[in-house]
N, C-alpha and C positions, 0 to 999 in steps of 0.2 A: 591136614586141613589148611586151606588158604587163609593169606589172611586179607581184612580188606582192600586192602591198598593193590593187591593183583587181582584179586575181582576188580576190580576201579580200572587196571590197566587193560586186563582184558576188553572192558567195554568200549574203548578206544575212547574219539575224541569227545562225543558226543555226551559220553560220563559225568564231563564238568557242567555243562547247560542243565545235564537233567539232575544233576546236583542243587543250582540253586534252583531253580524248581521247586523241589524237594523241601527246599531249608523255606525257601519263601513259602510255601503252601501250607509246613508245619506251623513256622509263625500266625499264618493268618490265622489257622484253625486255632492256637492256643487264644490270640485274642479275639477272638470270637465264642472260645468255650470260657473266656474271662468274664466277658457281656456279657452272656447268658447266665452262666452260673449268678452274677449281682441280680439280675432280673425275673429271675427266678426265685431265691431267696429272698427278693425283697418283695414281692409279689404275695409268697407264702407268707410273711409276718404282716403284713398288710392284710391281708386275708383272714388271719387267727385272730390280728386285733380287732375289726369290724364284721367277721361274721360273714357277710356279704356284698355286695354294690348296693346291695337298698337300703342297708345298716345303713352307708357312711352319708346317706340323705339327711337325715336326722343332723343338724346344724350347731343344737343344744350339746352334743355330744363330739364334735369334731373340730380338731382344730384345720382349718385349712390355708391357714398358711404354712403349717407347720406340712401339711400334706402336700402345699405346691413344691416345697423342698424334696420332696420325699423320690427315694430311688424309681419307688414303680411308678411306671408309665400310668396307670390307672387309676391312680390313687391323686397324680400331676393332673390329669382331664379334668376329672371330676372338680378337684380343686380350682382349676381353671376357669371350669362352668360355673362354680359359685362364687368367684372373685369378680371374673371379669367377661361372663357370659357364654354364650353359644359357640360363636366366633374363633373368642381365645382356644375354646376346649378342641375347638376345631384343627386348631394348629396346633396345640399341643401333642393330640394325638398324629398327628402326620411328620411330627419331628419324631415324634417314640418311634412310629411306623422306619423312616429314614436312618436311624441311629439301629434299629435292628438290623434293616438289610446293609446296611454300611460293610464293605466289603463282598457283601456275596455275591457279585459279578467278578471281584477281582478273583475269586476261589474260583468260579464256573472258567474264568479263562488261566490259571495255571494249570487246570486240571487237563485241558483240551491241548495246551501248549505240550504238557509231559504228555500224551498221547501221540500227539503227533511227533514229538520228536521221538520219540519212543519206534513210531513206524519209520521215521528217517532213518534212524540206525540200524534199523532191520534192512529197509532198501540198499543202503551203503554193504553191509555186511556182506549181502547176499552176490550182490555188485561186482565185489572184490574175492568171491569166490571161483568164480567165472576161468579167470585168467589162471589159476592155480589149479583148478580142475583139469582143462588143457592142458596144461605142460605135466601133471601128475605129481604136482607139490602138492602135497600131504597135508603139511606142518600150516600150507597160506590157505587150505581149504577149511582147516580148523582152528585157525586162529581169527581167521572173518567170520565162520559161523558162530565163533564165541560173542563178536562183535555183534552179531544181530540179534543174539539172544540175551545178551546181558541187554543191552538199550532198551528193548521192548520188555522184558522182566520190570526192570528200573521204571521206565516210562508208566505200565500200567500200577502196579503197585504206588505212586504217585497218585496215579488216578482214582484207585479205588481208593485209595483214604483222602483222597479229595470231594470224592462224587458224595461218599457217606457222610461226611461231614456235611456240604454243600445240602444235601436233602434235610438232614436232621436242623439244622438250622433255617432251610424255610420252611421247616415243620412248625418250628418254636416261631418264627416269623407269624405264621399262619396262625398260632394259638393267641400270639396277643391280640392280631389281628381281630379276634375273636370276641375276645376279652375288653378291648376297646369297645368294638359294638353294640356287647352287650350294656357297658357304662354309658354309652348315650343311650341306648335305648331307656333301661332305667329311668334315666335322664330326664328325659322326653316324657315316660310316663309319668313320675312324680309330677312332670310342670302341669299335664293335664290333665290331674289328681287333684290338683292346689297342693301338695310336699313342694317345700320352700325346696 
């Protein structure tokens, strides 16, 4: 069995780019599954304490300063709306909206980078096959195609734990998004309800 450090050689030069890549696109996803996890969790205890968005209307019952503090986004709006109007709740939720997708453009472009270098390495590899086909070296006909299938291995395997992440997060993106509109809707009804 090899060990990693000559898989790494074989893939030639290209190995180290799609390396951090790699490291970079892990990173983001870990902090990104860090956001989520808080906001999710805080979302669910938010949710067990009040029941629902029409519960936390009731004013007798909430504290909403204590709620503009508060991790979830929903629970920040809403508080918003009853502190400091329509407006605030407005930009509250477009900062929660901001602060989720934070980063998911940077993931969608490491993902496209390890791809494409990933086919670099593949074009190089094959490239460099060429010349050693010809003259009937062996050894440079399989040591370049090592070179383009390591890269392109490396490259997609980046990709695809990029691309999956990259969706499952503007999955979660899309659910608060949800989740906010449902809180102004509420909102809105309670106001032409008379619910303070």
């Amino acid at each position: 069995m090899l060990d990693l450090g000559t898989h790494f050689a074989r893939g030639g030069p290209l190995m180290w780019p799609l390396l951090a890549l790699s490291v970079a696109t892990a990173g983001l996803v870990l902090e990104r599954l860090w956001f989520f996890r808080r906001e999710l969790l805080s979302a669910a205890c938010g949710l067990r304490r009040s029941g629902d968005h029409l519960a936390v209307l009731d004013p007798q019952h909430v504290s909403w300063e204590g709620h503009a503090r508060s991790r979830d986004a929903v629970a920040r709006v809403l508080a918003a709306w009853h502190l400091r109007g329509e407006v605030a709740a407005r930009i509250e939720g477009e900062e929660a909206l901001a602060r989720a997708n934070h980063g998911l453009l940077a993931l969608d472009t490491l993902t496209q980078l390890s791809t494409n270098l990933g086919l670099l390495g593949t074009v190089v590899g094959v490239l460099g096959v060429f010349p050693h086909y010809l003259s009937g070296h062996r050894e440079g006909v399989i040591e370049n195609l090592s070179v383009a299938l390591y890269t392109t291995v490396l490259g997609l395997l980046v990709f695809l734990y990029g691309f999956f992440f990259q969706r499952l997060f503007q999955g979660l993106v899309e659910r608060l998004a949800r989740r906010l509109d449902l809180a102004g809707e509420s909102l809105r009804v309670g106001e032409r309800s008379g619910t303070p």
